[in-house]
Structures are given as structure tokens and as C-alpha cells.
N, C-alpha and C positions, 0 to 999 in steps of 0.2 A: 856924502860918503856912503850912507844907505844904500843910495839908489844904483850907484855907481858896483858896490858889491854883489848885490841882486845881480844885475843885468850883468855882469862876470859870470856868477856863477851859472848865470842861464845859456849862457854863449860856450860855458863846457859842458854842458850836460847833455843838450838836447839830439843831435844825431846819432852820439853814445847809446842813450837811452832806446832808441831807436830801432835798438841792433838786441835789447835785453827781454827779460818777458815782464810781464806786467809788475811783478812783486819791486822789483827794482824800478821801475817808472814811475810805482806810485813814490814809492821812498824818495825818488831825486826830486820832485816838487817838493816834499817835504823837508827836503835837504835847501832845496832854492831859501822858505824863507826863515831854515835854523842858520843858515849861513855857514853848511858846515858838509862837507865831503859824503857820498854816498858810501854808507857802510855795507860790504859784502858780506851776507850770511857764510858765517863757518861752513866748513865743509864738514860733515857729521861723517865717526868713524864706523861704519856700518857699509853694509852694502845695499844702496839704494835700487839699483840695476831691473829689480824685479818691480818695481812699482812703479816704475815709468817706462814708455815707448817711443819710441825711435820715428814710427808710423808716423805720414804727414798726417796734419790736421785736414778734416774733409773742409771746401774749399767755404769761405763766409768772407764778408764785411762785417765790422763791428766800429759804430762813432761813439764815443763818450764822451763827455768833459769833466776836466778836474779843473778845481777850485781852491787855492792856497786862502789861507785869511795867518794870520800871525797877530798875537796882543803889540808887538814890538813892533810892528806896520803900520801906517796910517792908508793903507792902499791893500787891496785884495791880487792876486796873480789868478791867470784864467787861462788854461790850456786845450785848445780844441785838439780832437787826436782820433784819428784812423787809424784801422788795426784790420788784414786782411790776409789769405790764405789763398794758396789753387791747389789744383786739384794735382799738381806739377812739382807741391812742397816748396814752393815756394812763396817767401813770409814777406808782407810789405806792412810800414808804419811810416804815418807822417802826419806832424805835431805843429800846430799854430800856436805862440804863447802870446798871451797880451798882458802885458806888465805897464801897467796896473790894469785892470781886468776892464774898464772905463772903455780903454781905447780901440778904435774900429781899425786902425791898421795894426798889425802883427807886429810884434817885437822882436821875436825870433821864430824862423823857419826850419824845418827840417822833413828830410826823408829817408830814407832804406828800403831797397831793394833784395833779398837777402835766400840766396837756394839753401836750404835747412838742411839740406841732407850732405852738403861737402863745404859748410860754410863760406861760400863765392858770393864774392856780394856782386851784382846785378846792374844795381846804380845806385845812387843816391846823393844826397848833398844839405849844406850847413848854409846858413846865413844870417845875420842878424840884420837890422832895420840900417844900423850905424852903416856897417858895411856896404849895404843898395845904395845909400845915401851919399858914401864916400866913392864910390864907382870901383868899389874892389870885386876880382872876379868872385866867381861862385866858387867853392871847394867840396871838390867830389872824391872821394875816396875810392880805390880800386886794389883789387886783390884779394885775398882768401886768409881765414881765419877760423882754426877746429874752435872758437869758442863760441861762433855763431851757428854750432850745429845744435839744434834745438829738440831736448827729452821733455814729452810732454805727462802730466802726472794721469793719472789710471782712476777714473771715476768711481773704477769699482772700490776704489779704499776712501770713497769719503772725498777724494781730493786733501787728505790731511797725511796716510802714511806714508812714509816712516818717520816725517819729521817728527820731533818733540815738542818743540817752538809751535807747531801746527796745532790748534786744538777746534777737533769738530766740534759744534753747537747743534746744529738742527739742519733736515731736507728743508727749503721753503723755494716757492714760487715765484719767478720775477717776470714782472710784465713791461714786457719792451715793446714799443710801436703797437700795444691793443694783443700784440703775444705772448702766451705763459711759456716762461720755459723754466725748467729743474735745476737747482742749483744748490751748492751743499754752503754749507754757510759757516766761517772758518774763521778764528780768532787767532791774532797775533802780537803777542804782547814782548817787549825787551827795553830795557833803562830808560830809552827815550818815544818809542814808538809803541801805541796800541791799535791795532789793526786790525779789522772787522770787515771782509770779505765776502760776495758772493760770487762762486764757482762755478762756472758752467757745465751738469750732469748732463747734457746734449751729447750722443755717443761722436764721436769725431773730432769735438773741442777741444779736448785735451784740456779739461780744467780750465779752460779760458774764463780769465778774471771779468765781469760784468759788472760791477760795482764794488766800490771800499769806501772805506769811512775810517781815518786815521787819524788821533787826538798823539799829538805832540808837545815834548817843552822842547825850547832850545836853550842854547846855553847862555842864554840871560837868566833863565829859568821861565820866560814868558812861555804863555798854551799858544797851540797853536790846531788847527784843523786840517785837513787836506781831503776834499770829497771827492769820488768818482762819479758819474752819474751817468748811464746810457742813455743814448740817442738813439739807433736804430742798430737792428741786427738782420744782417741778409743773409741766409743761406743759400749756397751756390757762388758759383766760378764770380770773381771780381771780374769787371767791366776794364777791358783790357786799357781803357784810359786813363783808367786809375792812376795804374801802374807805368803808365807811360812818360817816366822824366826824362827824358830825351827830350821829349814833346813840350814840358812843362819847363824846362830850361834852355831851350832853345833860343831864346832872344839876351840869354848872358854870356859874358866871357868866362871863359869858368880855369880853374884850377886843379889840375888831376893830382893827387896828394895817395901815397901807397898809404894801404892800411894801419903798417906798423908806424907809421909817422905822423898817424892822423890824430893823434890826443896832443901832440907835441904844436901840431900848427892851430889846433883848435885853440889852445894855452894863448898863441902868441896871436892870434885875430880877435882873443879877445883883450888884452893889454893894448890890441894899437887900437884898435876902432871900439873901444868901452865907451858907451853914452856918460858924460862926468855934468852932475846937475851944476 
């Protein structure tokens, strides 16, 4: 029943997450092993407007991986994850999960293609292991959504105003791939999550997340952990084969599914094709 729950919940998250910025992607792995719904920070009654920009992010690559571990586990979760920008504002993500973290074939797949400036999404697509397996087509979503238009936070405040929730600690240096880069270093604490952040102060990045470090209970009361850890960071226009799922899904049958229907069919692909131990 464990395993069976996990890999549910890993089958709604992942091309969702996708479509989110980092702060909510770190939280749904940590939501994978509380076993428990991604909680949406409030909306604060303030006017945020000035402290973030509209501006596309100048264009990068960024690979990390997270790493779930849970006391209530007997297995680790391990998500590899791309995260890239053009020069055209245009935002791509796509996430390998290995559940349990052991295994060399992927568990669940995901992508997003995503123009930030009129939320149209581009391409993208969902699939779990069970599904390749069971010969169900691909499911790709299509259509436009203003909540994928992406405000990115303004360096010049720390990467923390105006939140409350947000509390700056210190400037420090993170070295990625042998390079230092500036990053403002951001705590966040709430009932079940503490969360420890570094921020990317690179001007263009718009606060782009580079590393977290998140101690959790879930509602066993077990700890639990969720690491971010970078891999490499390219500055400059992504490699247009990145971004090429056309190219990368080419040899599937695939399933076109509109935007606003697409949490509704992710629900029901994961109920019929759930790995059950």
C-alpha cells in the first residue's frame, strides 16, 4: 500500500510541478514522501507588484537533483531535473524521478514547454514507467493559462521582500561546475516545513533557486529531509535540442489533453496504470 501511494502521488505532481517555480517543486517532493497534497503559500494582502518583474529571465541551463529520504520509508526518492530559459522568455523543465532512488530506469517522466510572457504552453508531456509499459499513449497538454505567466523576485531585496515567511540570513557563494556565483541565502519555516535556500544574486536570474535543504514531519509525525543540490549552470541560449519534444516524443502515440482538463486526466492515469506491489 506504501509503494502503491507514493508512486500516485508521483503520477500527479510531476508535469504540474513543471509548469511552477522552484519554491513549489521543492515542496511536492516533499509532499511525495509526507503523502500529503501540495500546500499553496497564501496570497499576502500587500502589494507585492514592486518587488518583482515581469522581465524574462536572461537565457541559462540549470541541472540539479533532489533527494526525498522519509523516517516512515524504507527507500530514498531521487529526482533528476532541468530547468532552462531563452532569450525569447521562454521557460522549459523536465524531471526524471527514480522511485526508489536505487533504480536506473525512471519512474516518472515529465516536460514543459512554457512562453512566460502569455502563459501558452509550447509542448510538453507526462508519463509514468507503468504506462510505457502498458502501451498507453503519451499525454500532452495544450492551451494557455495566465497562471503560467511567470513574476520573477528582484535581487535587489535580498530575494526575501516582501514576504514575511521569507527571512534573509546572509550573501554566500555557491560554486557550481568549479564557478562562484552570489547568492542570498533565505529561510523558510511553517508547521510542517523548514526551508533553507540558496538564491541566485546573478542579475537576469530572477532569484532562481540553486540549492535547498528542507527538514520535514509528515503526518505520522516521522522527519523527513528533501535536498536540492546543483549539477551544472550554463549561461546562454539552451541548445535548441533541449527543448525539442517533438523530437523526443516522436516514436509515441501520444494523447493531446487541453490544459484545463489536464489535472482531471493526470488523476485518472494515475488510478488505472498505478504500480500496486
Amino acid at each position: 500500500m506504501k509503494t502503491s501511494i507514493i508512486n500516485g502521488s508521483l503520477a500527479l505532481l510531476l508535469l504540474v510541478t513543471g509548469t511552477w517555480d522552484s519554491w513549489v517543486h521543492r515542496n511536492a517532493l516533499a509532499a511525495i514522501a509526507t503523502r500529503r497534497g501540495v500546500k499553496a503559500h497564501a496570497a499576502t494582502p500587500y502589494d507585492r507588484s514592486k518587488y518583482f518583474t515581469k522581465a524574462a529571465r536572461a537565457p541559462f541551463v540549470f541541472v540539479s537533483r533532489y533527494t526525498v529520504t522519509d523516517d516512515g520509508l524504507d527507500h530514498g526518492i531521487r529526482m533528476e531535473s532541468t530547468e532552462a530559459a531563452d532569450s525569447a522568455g521562454r521557460a522549459y523543465w523536465e524531471t526524471h524521478v527514480f522511485n526508489p532512488n536505487t533504480e536506473t530506469r525512471s519512474t516518472y517522466d515529465s516536460a514543459s514547454f512554457i512562453d512566460t510572457a502569455t502563459g501558452k504552453i509550447m509542448g510538453g508531456f507526462s508519463r509514468s514507467r507503468a504506462e510505457e509499459d502498458a502501451g498507453a499513449p503519451l499525454m500532452v497538454p495544450f492551451g494557455q493559462n495566465p497562471r503560467f505567466v511567470e513574476a520573477h523576485r528582484m535581487p535587489e531585496n535580498n530575494c526575501s521582500a516582501p514576504e514575511p515567511q521569507l527571512q534573509f540570513l546572509r550573501f554566500e557563494s555557491l560554486t557550481i561546475g568549479g564557478v562562484s556565483y552570489p547568492t542570498a541565502v533565505i529561510q523558510h519555516n511553517d508547521d510542517k516545513f523548514e526551508t533553507t535556500s540558496w538564491l541566485s544574486m546573478t542579475p537576469g536570474l530572477g532569484c532562481l533557486e540553486l540549492k535547498s535543504i528542507t527538514n520535514f514531519v509528515n503526518e505520522q509525525n516521522a522527519k523527513g529531509l528533501t535536498v536540492r543540490e546543483p549539477v551544472s549552470l550554463t549561461l546562454g541560449e539552451p541548445d535548441s535540442r533541449l527543448t525539442d519534444l517533438a523530437g523526443k516524443t516522436a516514436d509515441r502515440p501520444v494523447e493531446l489533453i487541453p490544459i484545463e482538463k489536464w489535472d482531471a486526466a493526470i488523476k485518472a492515469a494515475a488510478k488505472k496504470y498505478q504500480v500496486r506491489p
